[in-house]
C-alpha positions in Angstrom: 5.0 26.7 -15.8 2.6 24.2 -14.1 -1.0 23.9 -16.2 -4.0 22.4 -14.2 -7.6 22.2 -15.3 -10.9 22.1 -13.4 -14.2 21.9 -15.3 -12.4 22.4 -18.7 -11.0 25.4 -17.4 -7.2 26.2 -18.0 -4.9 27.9 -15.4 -1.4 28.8 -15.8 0.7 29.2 -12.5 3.2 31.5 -13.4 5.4 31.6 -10.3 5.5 27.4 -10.8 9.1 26.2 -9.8 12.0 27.4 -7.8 13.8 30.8 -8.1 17.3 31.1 -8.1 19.4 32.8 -5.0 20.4 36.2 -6.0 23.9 35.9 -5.0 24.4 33.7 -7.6 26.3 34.9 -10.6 25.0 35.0 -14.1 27.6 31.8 -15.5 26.5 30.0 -12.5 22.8 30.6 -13.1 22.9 29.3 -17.2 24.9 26.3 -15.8 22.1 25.5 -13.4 19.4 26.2 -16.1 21.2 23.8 -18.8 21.4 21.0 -15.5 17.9 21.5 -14.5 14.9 21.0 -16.1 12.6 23.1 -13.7 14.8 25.7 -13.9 14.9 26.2 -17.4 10.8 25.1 -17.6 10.3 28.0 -15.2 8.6 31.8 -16.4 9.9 34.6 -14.4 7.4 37.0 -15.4 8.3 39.8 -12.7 11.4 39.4 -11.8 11.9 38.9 -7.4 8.0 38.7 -7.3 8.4 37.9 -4.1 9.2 39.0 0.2 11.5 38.1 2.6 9.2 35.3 4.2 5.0 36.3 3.9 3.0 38.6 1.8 0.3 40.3 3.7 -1.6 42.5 0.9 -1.0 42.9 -2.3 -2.7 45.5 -5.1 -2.1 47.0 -8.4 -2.4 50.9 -9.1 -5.4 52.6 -10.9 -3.1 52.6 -14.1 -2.3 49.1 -14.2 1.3 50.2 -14.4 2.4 49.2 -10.8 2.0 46.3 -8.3 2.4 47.1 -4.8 2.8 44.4 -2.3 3.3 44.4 1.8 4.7 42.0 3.8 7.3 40.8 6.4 10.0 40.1 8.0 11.4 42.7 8.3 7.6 44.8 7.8 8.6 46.4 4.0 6.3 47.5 1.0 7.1 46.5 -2.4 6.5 48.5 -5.9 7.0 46.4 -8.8 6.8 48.2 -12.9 5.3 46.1 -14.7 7.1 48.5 -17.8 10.2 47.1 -16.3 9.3 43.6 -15.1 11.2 44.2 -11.8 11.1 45.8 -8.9 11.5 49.7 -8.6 11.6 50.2 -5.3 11.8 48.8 -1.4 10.7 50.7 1.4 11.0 49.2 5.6 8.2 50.1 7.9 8.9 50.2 11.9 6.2 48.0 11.9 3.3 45.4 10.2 0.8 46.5 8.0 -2.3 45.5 8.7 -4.1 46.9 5.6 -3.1 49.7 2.7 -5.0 51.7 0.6 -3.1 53.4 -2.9 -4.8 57.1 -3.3 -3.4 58.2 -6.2 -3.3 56.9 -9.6 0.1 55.7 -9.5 2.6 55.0 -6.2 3.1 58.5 -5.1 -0.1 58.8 -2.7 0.2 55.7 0.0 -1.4 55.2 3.3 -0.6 52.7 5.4 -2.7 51.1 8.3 -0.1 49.8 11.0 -0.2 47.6 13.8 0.7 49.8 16.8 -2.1 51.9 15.5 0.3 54.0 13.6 -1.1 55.3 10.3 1.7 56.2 7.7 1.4 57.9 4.8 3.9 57.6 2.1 4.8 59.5 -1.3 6.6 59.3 -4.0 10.0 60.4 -2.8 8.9 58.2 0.5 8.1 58.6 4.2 5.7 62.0 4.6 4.0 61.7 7.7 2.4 59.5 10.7 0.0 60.0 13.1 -1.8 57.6 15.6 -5.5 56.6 16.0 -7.5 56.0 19.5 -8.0 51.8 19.0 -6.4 49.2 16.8 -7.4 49.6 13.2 -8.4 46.6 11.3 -9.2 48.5 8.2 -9.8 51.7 6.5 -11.1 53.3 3.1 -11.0 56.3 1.3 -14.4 58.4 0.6 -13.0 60.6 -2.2 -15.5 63.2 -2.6 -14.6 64.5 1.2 -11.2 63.1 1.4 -12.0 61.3 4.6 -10.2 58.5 6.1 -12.5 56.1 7.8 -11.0 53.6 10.2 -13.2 50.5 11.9 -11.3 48.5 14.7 -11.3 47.3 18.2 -14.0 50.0 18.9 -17.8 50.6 18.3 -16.6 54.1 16.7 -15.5 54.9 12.8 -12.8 57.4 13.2 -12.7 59.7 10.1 -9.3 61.6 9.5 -9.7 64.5 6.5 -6.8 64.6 4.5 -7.5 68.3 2.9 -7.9 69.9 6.5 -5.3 67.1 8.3 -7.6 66.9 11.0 -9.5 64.4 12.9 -13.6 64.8 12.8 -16.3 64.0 14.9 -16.6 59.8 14.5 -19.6 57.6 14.1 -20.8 55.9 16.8 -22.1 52.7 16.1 -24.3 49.7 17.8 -21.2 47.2 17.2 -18.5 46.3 19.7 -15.7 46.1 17.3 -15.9 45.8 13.6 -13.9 43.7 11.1 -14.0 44.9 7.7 -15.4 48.6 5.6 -16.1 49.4 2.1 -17.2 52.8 0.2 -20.0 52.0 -3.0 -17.8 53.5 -5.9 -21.2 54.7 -7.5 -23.3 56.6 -4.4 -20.3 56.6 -2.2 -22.2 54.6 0.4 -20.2 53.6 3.2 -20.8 49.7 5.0 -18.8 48.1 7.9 -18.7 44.4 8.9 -18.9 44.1 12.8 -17.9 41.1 14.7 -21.8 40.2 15.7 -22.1 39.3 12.3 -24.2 42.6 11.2 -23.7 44.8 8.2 -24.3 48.6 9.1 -24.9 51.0 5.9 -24.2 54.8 6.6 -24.9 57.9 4.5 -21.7 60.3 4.7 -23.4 63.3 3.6 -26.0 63.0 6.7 -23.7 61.0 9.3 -26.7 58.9 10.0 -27.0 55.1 9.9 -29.5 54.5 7.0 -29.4 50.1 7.1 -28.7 46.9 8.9 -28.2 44.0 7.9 -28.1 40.4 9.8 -26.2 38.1 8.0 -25.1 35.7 10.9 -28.7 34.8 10.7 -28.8 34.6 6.7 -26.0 32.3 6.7 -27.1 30.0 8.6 -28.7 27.1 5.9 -30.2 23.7 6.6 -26.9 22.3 4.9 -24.4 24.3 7.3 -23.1 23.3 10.2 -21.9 26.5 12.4 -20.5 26.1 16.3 -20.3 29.8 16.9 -22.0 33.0 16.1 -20.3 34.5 12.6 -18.3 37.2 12.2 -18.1 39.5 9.2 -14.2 39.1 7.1 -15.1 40.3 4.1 -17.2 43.0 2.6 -17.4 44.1 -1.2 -19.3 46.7 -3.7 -19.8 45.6 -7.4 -22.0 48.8 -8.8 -24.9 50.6 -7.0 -26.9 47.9 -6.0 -25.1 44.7 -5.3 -22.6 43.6 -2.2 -20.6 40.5 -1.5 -20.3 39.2 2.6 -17.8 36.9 3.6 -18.4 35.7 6.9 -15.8 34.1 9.2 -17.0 30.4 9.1 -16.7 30.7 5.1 -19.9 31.5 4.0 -20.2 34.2 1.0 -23.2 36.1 0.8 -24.7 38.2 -1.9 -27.5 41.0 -1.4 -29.4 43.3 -3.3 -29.6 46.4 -1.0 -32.8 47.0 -1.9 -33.7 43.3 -0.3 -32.9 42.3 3.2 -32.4 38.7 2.5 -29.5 37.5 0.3 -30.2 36.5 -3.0 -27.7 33.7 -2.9 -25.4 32.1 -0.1 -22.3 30.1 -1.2 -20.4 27.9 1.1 -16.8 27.0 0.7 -17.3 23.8 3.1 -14.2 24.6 5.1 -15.4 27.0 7.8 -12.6 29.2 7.3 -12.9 32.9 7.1 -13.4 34.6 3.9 -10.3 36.7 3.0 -11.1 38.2 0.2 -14.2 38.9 -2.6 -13.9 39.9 -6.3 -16.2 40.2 -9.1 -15.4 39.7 -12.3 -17.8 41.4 -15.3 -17.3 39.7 -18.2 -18.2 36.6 -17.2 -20.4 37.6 -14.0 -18.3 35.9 -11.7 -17.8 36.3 -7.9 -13.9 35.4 -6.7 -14.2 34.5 -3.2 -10.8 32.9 -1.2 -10.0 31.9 2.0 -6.7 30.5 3.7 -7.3 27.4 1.5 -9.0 27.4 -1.8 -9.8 30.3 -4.6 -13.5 29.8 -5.6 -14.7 31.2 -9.0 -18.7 30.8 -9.0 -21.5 32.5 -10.9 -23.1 35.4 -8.9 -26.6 34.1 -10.8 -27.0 30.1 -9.8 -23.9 30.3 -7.8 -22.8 27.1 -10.1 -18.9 26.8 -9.7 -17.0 27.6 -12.5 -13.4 26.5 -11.4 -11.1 26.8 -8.2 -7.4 26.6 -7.2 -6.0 25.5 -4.3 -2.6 26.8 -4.0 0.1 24.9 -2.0 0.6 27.5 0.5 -2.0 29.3 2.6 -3.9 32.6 1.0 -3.8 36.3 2.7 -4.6 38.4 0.1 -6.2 38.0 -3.8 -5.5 40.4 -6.4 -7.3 41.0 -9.6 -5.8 42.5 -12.3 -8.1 45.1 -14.0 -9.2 44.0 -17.1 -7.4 40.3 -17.3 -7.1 37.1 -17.0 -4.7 37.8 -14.6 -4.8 36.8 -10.6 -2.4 37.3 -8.1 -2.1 35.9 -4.4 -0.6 37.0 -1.6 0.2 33.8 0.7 2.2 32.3 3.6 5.2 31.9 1.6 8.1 34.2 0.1 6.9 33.9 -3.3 3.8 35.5 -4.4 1.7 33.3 -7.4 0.7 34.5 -10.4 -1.9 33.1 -11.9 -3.2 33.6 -15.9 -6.9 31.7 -16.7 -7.7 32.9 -20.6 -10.9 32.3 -20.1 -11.3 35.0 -18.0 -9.7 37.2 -20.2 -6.4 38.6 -22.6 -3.2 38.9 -20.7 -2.2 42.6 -19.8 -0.8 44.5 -22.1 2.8 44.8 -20.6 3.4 40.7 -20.9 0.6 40.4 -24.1 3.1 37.5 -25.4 1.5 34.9 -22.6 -1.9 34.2 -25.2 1.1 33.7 -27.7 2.7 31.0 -25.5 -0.6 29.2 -24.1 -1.9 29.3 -27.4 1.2 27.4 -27.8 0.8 25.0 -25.5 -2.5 24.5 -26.4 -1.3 23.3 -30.1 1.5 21.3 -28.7 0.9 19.7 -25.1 3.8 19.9 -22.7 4.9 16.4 -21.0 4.0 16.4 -17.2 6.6 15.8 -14.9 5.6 11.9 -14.9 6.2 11.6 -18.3 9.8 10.9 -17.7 9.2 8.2 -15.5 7.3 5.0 -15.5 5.0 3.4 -12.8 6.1 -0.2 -12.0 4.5 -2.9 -9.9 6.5 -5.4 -8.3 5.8 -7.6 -10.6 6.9 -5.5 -13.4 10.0 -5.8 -11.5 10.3 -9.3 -11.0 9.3 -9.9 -14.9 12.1 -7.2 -15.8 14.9 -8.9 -13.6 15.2 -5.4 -11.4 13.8 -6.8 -8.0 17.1 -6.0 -6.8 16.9 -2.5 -7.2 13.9 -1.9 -4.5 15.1 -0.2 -1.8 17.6 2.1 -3.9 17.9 5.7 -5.3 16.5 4.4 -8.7 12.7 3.1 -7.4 10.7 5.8 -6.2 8.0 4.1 -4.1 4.3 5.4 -4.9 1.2 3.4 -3.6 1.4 -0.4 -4.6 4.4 -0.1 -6.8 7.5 2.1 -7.9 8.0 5.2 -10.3 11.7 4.6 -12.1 13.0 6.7 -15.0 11.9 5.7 -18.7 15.4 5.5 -20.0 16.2 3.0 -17.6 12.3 1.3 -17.9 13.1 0.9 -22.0 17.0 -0.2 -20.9 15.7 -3.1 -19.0 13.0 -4.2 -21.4 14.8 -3.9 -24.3 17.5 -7.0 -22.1 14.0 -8.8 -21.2 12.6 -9.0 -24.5 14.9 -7.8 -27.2 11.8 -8.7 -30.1 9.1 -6.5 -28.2 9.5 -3.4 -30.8 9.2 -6.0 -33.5 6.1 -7.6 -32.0 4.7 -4.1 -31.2 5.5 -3.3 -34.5 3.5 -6.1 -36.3 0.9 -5.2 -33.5 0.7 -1.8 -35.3 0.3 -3.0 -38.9 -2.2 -5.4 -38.0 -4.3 -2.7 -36.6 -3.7 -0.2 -39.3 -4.7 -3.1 -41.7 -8.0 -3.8 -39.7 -8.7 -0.4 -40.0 -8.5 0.0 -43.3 -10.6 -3.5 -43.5 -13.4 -1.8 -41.8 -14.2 1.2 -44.0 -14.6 -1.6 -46.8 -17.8 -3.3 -47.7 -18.1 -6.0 -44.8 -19.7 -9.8 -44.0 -20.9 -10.5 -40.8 -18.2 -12.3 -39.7 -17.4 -13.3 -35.7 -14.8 -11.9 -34.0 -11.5 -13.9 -33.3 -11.7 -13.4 -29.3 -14.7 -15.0 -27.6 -16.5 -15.8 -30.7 -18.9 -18.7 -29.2 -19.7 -15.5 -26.8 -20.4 -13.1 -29.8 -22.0 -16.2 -31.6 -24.5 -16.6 -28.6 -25.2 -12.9 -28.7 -26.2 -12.6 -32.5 -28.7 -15.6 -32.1 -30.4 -13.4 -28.4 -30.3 -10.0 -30.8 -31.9 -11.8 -33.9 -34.9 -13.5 -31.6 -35.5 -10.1 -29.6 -35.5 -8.3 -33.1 -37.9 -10.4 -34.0 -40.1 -10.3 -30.9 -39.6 -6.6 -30.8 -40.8 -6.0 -34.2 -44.2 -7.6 -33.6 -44.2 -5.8 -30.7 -43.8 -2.8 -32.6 -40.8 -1.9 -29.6 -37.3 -0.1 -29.8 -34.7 -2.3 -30.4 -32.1 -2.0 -27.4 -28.2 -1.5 -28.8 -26.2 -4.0 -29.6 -23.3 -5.0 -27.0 -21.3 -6.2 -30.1 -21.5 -2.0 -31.6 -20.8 -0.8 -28.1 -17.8 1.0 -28.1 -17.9 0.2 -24.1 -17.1 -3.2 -24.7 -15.4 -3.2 -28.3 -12.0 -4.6 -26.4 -13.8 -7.5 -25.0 -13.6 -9.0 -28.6 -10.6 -7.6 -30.2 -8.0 -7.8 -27.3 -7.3 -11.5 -26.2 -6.5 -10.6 -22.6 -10.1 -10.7 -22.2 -10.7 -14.3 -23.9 -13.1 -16.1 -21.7 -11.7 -19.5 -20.2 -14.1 -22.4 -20.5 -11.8 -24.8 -18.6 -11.7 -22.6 -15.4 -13.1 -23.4 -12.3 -15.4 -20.4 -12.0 -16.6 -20.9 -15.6 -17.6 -24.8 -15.2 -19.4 -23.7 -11.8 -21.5 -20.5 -13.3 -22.2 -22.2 -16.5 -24.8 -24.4 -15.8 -26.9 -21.0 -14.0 -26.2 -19.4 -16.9 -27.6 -21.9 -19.6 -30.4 -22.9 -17.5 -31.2 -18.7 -17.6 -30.6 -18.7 -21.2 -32.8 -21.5 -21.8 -35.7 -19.8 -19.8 -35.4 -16.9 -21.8 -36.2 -18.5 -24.8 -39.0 -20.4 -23.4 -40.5 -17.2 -22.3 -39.8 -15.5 -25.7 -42.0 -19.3 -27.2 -45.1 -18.3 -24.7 -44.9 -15.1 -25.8 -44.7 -15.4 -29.6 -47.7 -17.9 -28.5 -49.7 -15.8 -26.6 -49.9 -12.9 -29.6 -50.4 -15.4 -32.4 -53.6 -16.5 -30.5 -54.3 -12.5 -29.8 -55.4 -13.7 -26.4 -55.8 -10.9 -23.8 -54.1 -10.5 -21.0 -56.4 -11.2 -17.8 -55.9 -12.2 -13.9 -56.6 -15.5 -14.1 -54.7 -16.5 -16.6 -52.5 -14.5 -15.4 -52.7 -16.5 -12.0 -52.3 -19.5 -13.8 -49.3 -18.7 -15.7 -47.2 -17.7 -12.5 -48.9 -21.2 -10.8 -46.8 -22.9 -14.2 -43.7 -20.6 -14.1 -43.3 -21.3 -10.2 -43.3 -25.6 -11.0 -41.2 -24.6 -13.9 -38.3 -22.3 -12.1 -38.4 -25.2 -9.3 -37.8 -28.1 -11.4 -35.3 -25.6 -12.9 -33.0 -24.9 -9.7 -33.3 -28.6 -9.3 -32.2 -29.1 -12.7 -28.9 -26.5 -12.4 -28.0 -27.6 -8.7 -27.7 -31.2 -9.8 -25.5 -29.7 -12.6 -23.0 -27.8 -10.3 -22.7 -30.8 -7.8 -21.9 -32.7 -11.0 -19.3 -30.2 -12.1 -18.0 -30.2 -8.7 -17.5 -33.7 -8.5 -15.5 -33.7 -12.1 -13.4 -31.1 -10.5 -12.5 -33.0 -7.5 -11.9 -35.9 -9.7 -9.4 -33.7 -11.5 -7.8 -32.7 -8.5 -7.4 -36.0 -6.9 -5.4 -37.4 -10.9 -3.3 -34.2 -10.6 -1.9 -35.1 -6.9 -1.8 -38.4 -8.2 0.3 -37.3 -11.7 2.2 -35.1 -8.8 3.4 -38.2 -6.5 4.1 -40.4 -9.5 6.7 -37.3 -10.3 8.0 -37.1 -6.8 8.7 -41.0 -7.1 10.7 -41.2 -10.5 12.7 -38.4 -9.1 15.7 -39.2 -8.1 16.9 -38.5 -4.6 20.6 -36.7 -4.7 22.5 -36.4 -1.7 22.7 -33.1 -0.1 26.3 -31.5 2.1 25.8 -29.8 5.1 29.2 -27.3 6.5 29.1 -28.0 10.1 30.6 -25.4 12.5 33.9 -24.8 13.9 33.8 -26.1 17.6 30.8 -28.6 17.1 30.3 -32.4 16.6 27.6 -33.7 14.7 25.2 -36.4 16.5 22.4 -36.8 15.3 19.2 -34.4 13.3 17.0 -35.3 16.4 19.5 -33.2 18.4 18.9 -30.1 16.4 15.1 -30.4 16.5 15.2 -30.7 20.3 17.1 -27.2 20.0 14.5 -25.6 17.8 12.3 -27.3 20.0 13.5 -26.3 23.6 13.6 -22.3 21.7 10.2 -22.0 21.1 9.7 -23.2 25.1 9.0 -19.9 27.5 11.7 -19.1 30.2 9.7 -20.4 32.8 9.8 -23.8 31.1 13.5 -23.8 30.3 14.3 -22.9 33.6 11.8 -25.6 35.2 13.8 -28.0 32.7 17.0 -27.1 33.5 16.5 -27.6 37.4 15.0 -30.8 37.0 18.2 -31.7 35.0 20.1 -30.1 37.5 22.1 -27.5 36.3 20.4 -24.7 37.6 19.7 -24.0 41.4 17.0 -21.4 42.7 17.2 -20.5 46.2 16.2 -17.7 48.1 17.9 -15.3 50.3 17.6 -13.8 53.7 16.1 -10.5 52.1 13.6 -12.4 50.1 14.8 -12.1 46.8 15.9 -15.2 45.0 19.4 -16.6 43.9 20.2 -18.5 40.7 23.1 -20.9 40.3 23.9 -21.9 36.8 26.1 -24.9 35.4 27.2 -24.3 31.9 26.4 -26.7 29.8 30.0 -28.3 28.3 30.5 -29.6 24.7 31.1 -33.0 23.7 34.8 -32.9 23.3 35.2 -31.5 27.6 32.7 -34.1 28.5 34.4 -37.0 27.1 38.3 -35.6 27.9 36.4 -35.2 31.6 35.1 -39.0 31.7 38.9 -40.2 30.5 40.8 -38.1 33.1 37.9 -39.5 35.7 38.5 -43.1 34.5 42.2 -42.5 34.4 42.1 -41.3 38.5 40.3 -44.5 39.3 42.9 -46.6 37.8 45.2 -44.8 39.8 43.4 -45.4 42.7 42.7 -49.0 42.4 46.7 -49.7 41.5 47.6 -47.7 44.5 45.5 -49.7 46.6 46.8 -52.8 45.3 50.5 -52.2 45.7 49.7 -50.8 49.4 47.7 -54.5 50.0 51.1 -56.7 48.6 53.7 -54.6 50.6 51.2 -55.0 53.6 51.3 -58.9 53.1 55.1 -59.0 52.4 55.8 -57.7 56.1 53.2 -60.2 57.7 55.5 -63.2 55.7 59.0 -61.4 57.5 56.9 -61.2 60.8 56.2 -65.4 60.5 59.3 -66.6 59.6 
């Protein structure tokens, strides 16, 4: 059961978590609720509250004692017994129900407004009859005196259907081209229809004559609202003999006095959706007004909201229960929501032990579902040695950190720090000490954090007390009392650091401000003890003197901060110093590289010529290469171009290339040699 609470108003979402299949078997389902906490956190008030895949319409019988709900798919009506909790019986349409109206005071009188413009009426045993009407219906209601049917649709006629003769009567011809929505006043038995220009047409059934209009596409229109077409009428409501709630379709609510043309109070829901759907509520004088989005609960008086709900899934249908705190929804989901707001109201009767259990709750607040988990920055992380974990099943990522489970949070801390529950607990006493300290009789003492702070603001209170006294002024509170900034002296997070760059640089401005004050406070004093009144030219003449004052002043404070600027750089420049010092003591140890498999180390320049030569475009690399020559461009007869590349060889191939090319010359040069001798040898035969 969820709990949520808008302008101190509690609501209880009933139909909060999942629901179990209902093919599971009963051993199955305790094994699931002992395994999962939502499961067994979950109130299943009615049990299969719920349709196939949408609820259309939902409402509850004049007795209270049944809730029948329509929906889809396959088109079926629902009756649940709210004796039994569960359902008590399911019944399949041929097709979608567009609206349906319960005539009886329990289920055994139904009528059912269809899509095909098939009207069905149901009773108890089921099925009873069907008949058709001229145009698509879009709604109907029941005037009981006559027991007439009227139907408003895709026509400019009501069609009225009497249920005692089972006949169909003359109609009402109206000055609309189709209407939305009707309603029959429970007290004069009035009958109103909504029609699509955004007009409000009251008829009299006794006479069959039209007896109002109303405009309340113009009345809707506000200097706040913005509309881009003209506004339909969605919704249209009766509370007693007087009063009626519009809903228009760009999500505007309206409320009239019928004696009054002009609403008494508009109320926007700043979505420009269609209303769906108007209650009243009248204990509290409330007005219930929902669209696809939001439930709005607003006083029908000032029209002040009192609290709203915004379901996860969209609205088509909201359902009162008579006499409760009770709301039901009909939505774009399988499950219909049950809502119970106490301040609306007891609970019905037939589930009476709900004030029990939120009284309950009340007394003993239920963890949220983040309880069990802690929010962790990164870091938190780092400081907790868990760094490692980011990225895994145990970090759930949320905004600018993670949400991990407490256990593990306390697990991890407890490793970090194994004396933080002994430094919290000394934490503890301390406090409960100081506490018991402060309902004693006490000294004006300073606190221990930021006490030349504190000490500076007793002296400014005492002189203004002073000053204020003769004055005969109010003396403004004390920051030191202020519960506002009570942590600012207890907690020493907050300790003000005087050796900090931003401190030495805003000091001087803030002396130099300090010191002003006081020498206004002097003039002042000054001024009263001579009882000197106040003119213009003195006046004059003290701005001429404040002026050469606040100028020497800035003079004074911006020779200060260059001189604290200039300490700071001289600071700086002995730190690098300190710094270089270090780096030269240091000793210098010799650091292993693992070269490669395959590769010959040279030299480092050769590698930074690689990282080098990478960061170069194509176009340069290739330029580079062809000047080195080992890459050719040339182009071809078709005109595209051809690239030949030389692979660039390692260090090993290049020198085993330059010994075999050595190794061929020396060949060549012995062969030559030998050919020269045998040459000269047969010249000496020749001779002799």
């Amino acid at each position: 059961m969820q709990v949520s609470s808008l302008n101190e108003v509690k609501i209880y979402s009933l139909s909060a978590g999942r629901s179990l299949p209902e093919w599971l078997s009963d051993r199955k389902k305790r094994a699931l609720q002992k395994k999962d906490v939502d499961i067994r956190r979950r109130i299943e008030l009615i049990q299969d509250f719920e349709m196939p895949t949408v609820s259309t319409k939902i409402k509850v019988s004049r007795d209270g004692q049944y809730i029948m709900a329509v929906g889809t798919y396959k088109p079926r009506v629902r009756c649940f017994d709210t004796y039994q909790l569960s359902q008590k019986f399911e019944r399949c349409l041929d097709s979608e129900v567009v609206t349906f109206e319960i005539l009886s005071d329990d289920y055994s009188k139904i009528v059912f407004l269809q899509c095909g413009r098939f009207v069905e009426f149901h009773s108890q045993h089921g099925h009873y009859y069907k008949t058709r009407i001229p145009k698509f219906g879009r709604d109907f209601s029941y005037h009981y005196p006559s027991c007439d049917l009227y139907f408003v649709g895709a026509s400019s006629e009501v069609y009225r259907l009497n249920l005692e003769q089972g006949r169909f009567l003359n109609s009402l011809q109206t000055e609309a081209s189709e209407s939305n929505v009707c309603d029959i006043n429970p007290v004069h038995f009035l009958f109103a229809m909504g029609t699509a220009e955004g007009k409000v047409e009251c008829w009299d059934p006794r006479t069959r004559n039209r007896v109002g209009l109303l405009d309340c596409a113009l009345s809707s229109v506000t200097a706040d609202t913005e509309i881009e077409g003209l506004p339909s009428i969605s919704a249209l409501k009766f509370d007693g003999a007087l009063n009626m709630a519009v809903g228009t379709s760009t999500g505007q609510v309206l409320l009239y006095d019928l004696r009054s043309s002009n609403p008494l109070i508009v109320k926007d829901h700043h979505y420009g959706l269609p209303i769906k759907s108007i209650q009243f509520q009248h204990q509290l004088d409330l007005i219930i007004s929902a669209d696809s989005r939001i439930i709005k609960m607003w006083n029908k008086d000032t029209g002040k909201i009192f609290t709203s709900m915004e379901p996860e899934h969209d609205i088509n249908d909201v359902c009162l229960y008579p006499n409760s705190g009770m709301l039901m929804t009909a939505n774009e989901a399988p499950k219909m929501n049950i809502y119970y707001i106490p301040v609306l109201g007891p609970a019905p009767k037939w589930c009476s032990f709900l004030d029990n259990l939120t009284e309950e709750l009340e007394e003993n607040p239920e963890s949220t579902v983040y309880d069990d988990y802690k929010f962790v920055t990164r870091k938190d992380l780092e400081n907790l040695g868990l760094a490692h974990l980011i990225g895994s099943s145990l970090l759930r990522a949320y905004m600018h950190g993670f949400f991990m489970d407490i256990r593990l949070y306390h697990k991890a801390k407890m490793m970090a720090n194994p004396f933080a529950y002994e430094e919290y607990r000394r934490e503890k006493i301390r406090q409960k000490i100081e506490e018991t300290r402060a309902q004693r009789v006490q000294l004006k003492k300073l606190p221990k954090v930021n006490k030349e702070l504190a000490l500076k603001l007793i002296e400014e209170e005492g002189e203004e007390q002073q000053f204020s006294k003769k004055r005969k002024q109010k003396n403004l509170p004390s920051l030191l009392k202020d519960d506002r900034f009570k942590v600012m002296f207890e907690n020493p997070d907050f300790q003000v650091d005087e050796q900090s760059e931003e401190f030495r640089l805003l000091n001087p401005l803030v002396s130099k401000i300090s010191e002003k004050r006081k020498r206004k406070l002097k003039i002042l004093e000054e001024l009263e003890a001579q009882g000197q009144e106040e003119e213009e030219e003195p006046e004059g003449k003290a701005s001429d003197a404040e002026s050469s004052e606040s100028s020497d002043d800035e003079k004074g404070w911006v020779e200060e901060v260059r001189k604290q600027r200039k300490l700071l750089r001289q600071e700086e420049k002995l730190k690098r110093q300190e710094r270089l010092k270090e780096d030269q003591q240091t000793l210098l140890k010799p650091q292993f590289f693992e070269i490669k498999e395959g590769e010959e180390f040279r030299s480092f320049k050769d590698s930074a010529k690689k990282q080098k030569l990478m960061k170069k475009t194509l176009e340069d690399r290739l330029k580079l290469e062809e000047k080195l020559g080992t890459l050719n461009v040339s182009d071809t007869t078709v005109g595209s171009k051809q690239a030949t590349f030389k692979l660039k060889k390692s260090e090993q191939q290049r020198k085993q290339q330059e010994a075999e090319k050595r190794h061929r010359q020396e060949r060549k040069t012995l062969r030559r040699s030998a050919s020269h001798l045998k040459s000269r040898r047969g010249r000496g035969r020749l001779f002799h």
